[in-house]
C-alpha positions as CSV (number, residue, x, y, z in Angstrom):
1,X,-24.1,-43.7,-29.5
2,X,-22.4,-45.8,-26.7
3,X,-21.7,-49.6,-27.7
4,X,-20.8,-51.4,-25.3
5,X,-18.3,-54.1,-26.1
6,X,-17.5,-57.7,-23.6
7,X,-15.0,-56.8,-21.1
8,X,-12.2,-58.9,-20.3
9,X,-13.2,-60.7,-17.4
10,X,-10.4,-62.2,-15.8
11,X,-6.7,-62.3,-16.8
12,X,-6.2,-65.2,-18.8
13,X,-10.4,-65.0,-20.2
14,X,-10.7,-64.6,-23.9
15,X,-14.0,-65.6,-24.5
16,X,-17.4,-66.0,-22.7
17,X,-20.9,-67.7,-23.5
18,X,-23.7,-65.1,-23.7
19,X,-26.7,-66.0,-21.4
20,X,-29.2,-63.6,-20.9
21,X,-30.4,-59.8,-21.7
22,X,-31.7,-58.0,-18.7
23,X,-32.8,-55.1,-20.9
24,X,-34.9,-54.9,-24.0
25,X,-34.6,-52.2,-27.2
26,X,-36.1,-49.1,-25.9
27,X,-35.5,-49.7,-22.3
28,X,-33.9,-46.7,-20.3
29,X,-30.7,-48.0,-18.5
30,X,-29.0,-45.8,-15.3
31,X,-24.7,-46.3,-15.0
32,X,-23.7,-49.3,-13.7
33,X,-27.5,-50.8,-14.4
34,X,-27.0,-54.7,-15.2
35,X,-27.4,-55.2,-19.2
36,X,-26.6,-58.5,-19.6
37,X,-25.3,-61.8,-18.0
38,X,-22.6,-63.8,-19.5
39,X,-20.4,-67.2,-18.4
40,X,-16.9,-67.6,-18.2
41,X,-15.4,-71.4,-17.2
42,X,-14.8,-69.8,-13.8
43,X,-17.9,-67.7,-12.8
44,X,-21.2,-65.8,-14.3
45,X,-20.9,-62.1,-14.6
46,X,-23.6,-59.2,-15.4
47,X,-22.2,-56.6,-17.4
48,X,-23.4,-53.2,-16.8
49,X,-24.3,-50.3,-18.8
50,X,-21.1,-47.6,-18.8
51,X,-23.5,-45.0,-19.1
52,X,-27.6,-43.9,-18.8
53,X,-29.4,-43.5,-21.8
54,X,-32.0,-45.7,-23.7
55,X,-30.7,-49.2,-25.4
56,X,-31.2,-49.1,-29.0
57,X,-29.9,-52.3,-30.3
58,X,-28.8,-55.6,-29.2
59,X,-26.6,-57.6,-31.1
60,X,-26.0,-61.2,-29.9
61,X,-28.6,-64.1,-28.7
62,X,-28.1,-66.2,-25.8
63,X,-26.1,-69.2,-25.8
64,X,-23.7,-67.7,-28.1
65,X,-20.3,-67.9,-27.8
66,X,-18.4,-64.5,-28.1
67,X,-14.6,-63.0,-27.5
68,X,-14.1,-60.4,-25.2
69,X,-14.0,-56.9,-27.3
70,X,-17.7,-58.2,-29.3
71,X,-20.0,-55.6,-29.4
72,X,-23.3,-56.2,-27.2
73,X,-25.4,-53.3,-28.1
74,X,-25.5,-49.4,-28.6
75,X,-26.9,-47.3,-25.8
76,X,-28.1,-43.4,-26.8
77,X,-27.0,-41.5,-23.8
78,X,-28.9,-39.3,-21.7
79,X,-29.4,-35.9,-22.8
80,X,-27.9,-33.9,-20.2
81,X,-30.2,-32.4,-17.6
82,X,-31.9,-28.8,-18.3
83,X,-31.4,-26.5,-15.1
84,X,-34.1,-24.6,-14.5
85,X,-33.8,-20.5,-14.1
């Protein structure tokens, strides 16, 4: 399992306000596929998935407030791909 934590998002950002999930449990996500979107006093970011696989759980609601290193959610990765013979 992948959780995916907040990143910092700027140099002196320490916390952000959780807005919206663009995903829902059970959703399959590709690499750098938005998750969510979060505020920061300067600007609203998305954050994207760090890998593909399927979200299995989500951990915060929107409009809460969260410091950067909270976990988001846990993503199962993709099982590799079978080559064929």
């Amino acid at each position: 399992m992948i959780t995916v934590k907040l990143p910092r998002l700027g140099e002196m950002t320490e916390e952000a306000l959780f807005i919206e999930w663009l995903v829902a449990v059970g959703d399959v996500v590709e690499a750098g596929a938005p998750l969510a979107l979060v505020d920061t006093d300067k600007v609203e970011s998305e954050i994207p998935a760090p890998a593909a696989g399927r979200v299995v759980e989500l951990f915060v609601a929107p409009e809460e407030e969260l410091a950067v290193g909270t976990d988001l959610c846990t993503i199962e990765p993709a099982a590799p791909e079978q080559r064929a013979s």
